[in-house]
Short mmCIF file of the C-alpha atoms (twelve columns), coordinates in Angstrom:
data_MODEL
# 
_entry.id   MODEL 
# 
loop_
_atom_site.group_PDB 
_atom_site.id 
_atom_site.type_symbol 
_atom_site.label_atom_id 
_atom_site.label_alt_id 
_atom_site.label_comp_id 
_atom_site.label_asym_id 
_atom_site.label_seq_id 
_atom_site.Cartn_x 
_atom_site.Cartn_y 
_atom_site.Cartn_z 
_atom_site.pdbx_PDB_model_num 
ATOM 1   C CA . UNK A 1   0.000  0.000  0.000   1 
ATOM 2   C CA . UNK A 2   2.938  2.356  0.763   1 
ATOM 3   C CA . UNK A 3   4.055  2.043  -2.670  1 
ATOM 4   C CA . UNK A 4   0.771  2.678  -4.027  1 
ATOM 5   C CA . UNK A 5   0.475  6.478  -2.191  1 
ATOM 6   C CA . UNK A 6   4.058  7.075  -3.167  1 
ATOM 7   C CA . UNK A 7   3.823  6.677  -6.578  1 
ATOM 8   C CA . UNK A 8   0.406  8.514  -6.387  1 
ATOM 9   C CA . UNK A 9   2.053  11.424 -5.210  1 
ATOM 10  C CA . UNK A 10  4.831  11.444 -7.220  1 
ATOM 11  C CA . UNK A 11  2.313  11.261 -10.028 1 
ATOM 12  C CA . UNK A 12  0.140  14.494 -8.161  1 
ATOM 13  C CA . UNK A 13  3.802  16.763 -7.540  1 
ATOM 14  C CA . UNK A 14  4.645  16.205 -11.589 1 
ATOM 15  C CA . UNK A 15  1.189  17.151 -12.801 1 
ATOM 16  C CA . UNK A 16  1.191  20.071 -10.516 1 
ATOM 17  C CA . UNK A 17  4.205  21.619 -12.473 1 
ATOM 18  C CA . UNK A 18  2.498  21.087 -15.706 1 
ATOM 19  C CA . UNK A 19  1.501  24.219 -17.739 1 
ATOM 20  C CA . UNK A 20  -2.373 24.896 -18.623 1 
ATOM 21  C CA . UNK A 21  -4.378 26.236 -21.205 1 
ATOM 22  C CA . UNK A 22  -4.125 29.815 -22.027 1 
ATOM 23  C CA . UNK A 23  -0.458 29.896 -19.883 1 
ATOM 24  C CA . UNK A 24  2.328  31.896 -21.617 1 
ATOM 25  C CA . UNK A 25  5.602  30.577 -21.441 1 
ATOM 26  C CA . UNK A 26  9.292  32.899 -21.986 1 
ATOM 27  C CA . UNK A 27  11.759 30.884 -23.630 1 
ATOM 28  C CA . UNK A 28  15.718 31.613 -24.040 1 
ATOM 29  C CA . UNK A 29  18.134 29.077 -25.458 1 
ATOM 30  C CA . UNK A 30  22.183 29.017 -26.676 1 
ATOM 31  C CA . UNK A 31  22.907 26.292 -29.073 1 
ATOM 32  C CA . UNK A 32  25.712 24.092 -27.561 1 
ATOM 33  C CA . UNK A 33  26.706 22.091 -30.650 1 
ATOM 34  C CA . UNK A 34  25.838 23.200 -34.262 1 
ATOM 35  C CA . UNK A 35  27.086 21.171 -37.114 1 
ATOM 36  C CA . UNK A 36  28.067 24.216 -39.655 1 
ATOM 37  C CA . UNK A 37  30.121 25.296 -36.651 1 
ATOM 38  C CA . UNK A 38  33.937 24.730 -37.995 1 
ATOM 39  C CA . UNK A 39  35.532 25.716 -34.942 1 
ATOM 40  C CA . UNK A 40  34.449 26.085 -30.936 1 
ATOM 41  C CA . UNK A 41  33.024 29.313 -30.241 1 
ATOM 42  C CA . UNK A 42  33.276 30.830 -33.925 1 
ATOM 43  C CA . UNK A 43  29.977 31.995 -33.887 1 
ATOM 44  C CA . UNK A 44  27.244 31.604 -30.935 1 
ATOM 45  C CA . UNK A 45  23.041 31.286 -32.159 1 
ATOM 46  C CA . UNK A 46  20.935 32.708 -29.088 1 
ATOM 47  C CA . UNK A 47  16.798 32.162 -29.353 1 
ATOM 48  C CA . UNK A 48  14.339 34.069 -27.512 1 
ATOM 49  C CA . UNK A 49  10.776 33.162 -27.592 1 
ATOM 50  C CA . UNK A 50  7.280  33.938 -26.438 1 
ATOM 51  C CA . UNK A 51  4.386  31.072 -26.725 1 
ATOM 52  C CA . UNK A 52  0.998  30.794 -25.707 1 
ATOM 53  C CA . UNK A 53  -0.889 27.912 -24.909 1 
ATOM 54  C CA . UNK A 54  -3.929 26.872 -26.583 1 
ATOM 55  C CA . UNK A 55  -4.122 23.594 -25.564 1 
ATOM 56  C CA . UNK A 56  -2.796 21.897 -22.296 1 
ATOM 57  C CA . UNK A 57  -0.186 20.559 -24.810 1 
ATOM 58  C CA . UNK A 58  0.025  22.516 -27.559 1 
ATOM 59  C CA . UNK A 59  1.899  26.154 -27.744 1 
ATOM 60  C CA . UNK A 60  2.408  28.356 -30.501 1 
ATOM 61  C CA . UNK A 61  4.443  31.182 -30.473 1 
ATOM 62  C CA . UNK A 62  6.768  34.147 -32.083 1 
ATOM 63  C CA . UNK A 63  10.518 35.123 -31.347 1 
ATOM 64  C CA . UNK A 64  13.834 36.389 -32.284 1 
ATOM 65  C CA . UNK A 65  17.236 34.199 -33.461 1 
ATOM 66  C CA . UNK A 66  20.401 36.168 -33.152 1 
ATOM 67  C CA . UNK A 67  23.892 34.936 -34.382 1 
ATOM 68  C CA . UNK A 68  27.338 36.579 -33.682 1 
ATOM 69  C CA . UNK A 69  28.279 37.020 -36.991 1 
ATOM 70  C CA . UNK A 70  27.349 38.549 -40.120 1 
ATOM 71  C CA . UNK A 71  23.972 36.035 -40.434 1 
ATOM 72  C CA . UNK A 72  21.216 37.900 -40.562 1 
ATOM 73  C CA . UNK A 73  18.959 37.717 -37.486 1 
ATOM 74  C CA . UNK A 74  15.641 35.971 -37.983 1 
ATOM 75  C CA . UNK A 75  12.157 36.717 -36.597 1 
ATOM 76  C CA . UNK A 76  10.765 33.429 -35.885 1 
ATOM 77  C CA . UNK A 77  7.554  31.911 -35.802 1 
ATOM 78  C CA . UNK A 78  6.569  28.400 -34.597 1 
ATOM 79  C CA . UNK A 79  4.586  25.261 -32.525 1 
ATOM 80  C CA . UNK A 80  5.044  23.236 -30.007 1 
ATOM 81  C CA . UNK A 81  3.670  19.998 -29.364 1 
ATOM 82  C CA . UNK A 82  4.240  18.133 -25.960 1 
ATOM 83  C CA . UNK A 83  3.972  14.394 -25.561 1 
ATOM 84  C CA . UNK A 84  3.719  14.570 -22.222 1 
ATOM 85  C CA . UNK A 85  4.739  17.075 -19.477 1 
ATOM 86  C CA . UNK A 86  8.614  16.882 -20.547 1 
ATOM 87  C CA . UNK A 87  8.937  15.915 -24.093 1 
ATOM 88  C CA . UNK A 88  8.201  18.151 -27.127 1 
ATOM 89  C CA . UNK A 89  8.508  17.932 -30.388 1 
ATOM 90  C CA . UNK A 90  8.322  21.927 -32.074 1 
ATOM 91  C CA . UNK A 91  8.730  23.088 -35.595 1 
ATOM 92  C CA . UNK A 92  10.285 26.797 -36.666 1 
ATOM 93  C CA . UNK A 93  9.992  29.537 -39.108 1 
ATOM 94  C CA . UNK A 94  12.947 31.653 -39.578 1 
ATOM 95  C CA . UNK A 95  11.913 34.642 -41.118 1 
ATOM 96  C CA . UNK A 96  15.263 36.491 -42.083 1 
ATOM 97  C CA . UNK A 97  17.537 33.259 -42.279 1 
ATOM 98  C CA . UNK A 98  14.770 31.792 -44.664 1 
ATOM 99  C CA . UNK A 99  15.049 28.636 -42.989 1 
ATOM 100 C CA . UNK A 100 12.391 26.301 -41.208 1 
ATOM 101 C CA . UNK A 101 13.684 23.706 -37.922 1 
ATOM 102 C CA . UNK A 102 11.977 20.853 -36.580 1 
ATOM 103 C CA . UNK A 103 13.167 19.559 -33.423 1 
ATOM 104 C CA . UNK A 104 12.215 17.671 -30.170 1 
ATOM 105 C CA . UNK A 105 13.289 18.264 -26.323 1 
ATOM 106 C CA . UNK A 106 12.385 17.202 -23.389 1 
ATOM 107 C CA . UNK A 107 11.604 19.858 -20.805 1 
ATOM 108 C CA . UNK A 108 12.730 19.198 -16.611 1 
ATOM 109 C CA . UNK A 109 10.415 21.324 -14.172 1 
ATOM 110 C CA . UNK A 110 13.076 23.004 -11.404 1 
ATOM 111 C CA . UNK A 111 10.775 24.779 -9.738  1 
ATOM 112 C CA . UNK A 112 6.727  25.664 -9.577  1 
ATOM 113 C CA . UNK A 113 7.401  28.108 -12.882 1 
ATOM 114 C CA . UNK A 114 10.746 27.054 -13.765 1 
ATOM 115 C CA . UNK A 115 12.164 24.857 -16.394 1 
ATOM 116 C CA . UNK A 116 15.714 23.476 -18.187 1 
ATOM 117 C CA . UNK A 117 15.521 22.591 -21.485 1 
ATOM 118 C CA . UNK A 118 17.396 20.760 -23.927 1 
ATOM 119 C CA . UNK A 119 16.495 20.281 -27.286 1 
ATOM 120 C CA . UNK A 120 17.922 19.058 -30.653 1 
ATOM 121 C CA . UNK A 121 16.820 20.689 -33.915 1 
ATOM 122 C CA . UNK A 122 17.520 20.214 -38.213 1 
ATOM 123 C CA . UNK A 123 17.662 23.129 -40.194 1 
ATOM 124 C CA . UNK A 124 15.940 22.659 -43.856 1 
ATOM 125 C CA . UNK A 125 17.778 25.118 -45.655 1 
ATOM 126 C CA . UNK A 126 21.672 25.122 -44.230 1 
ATOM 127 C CA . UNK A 127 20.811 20.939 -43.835 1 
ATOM 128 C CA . UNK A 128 22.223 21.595 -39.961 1 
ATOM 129 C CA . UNK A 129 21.822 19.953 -37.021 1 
ATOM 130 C CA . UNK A 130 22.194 21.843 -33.808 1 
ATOM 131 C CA . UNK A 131 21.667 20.985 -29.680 1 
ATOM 132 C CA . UNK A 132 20.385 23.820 -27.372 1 
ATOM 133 C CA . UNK A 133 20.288 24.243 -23.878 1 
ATOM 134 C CA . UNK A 134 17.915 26.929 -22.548 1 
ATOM 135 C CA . UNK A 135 15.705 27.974 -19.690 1 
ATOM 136 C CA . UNK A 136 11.680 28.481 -20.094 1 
ATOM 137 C CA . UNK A 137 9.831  30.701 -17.341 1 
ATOM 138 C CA . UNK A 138 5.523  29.962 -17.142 1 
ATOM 139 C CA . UNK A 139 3.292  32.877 -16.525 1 
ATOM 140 C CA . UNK A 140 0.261  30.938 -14.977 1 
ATOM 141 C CA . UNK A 141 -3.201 32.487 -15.918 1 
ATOM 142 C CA . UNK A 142 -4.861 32.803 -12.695 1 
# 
């Protein structure tokens, strides 16, 4: 029985950091590893992005890619689509780069509002592969 109301609330403290219909959620990622990188820290790809919620499990939202060098810095638009409370699987828009992305994550809950993300993504148009680590921050509707 012990087992039983453990795993029940284990079950109850992971739903409760879930987000909800209507939430908005602030994104920011770095991309760790990028394949059309040739050498370590020659250029750095930064994301920022704002989604809402329309669904308990599916997000859509609008952002901004910046690079260090002379790329031109996309607007981006995109979706996200979550399996479950951690994993995702999005696709991207890059308005500026002319380039779509479709990638999947998984997303860790650190705290009630707080998450880590990593993510993997492939890049139509430069045929790249890249892995981001980022933060996400969930403004709760009340």
């Amino acid at each position: 029985m012990k087992h039983y109301l453990v795993a029940f609330f284990m079950l109850v403290s992971v739903s409760a950091m879930a987000q909800s219909t209507h939430d908005f959620m602030v994104t920011g990622g770095l991309d760790a590893i990028k394949t059309d990188n040739v050498k370590l820290f020659d250029k750095a790809q930064l994301g920022f992005d704002v989604s809402y919620f329309i669904d308990r499990r599916f997000a859509v939202g609008a952002g901004a890619e910046l690079w260090t060098t002379r790329q031109k810095n996309s607007f981006v638009m995109g979706a996200r689509w979550y399996a479950n409370d951690n994993i995702f699987v999005r696709f991207r828009g890059l308005i500026g780069a002319n380039d779509a992305a479709l990638g999947a994550g998984y997303s860790k809950a650190v705290k009630d509002n707080w998450r880590l993300e990593a993510m993997g993504d492939y890049y139509f148009n430069g045929s790249a592969f890249g892995i981001r680590a980022g933060v996400a921050y969930i403004i709760r509707r009340k």
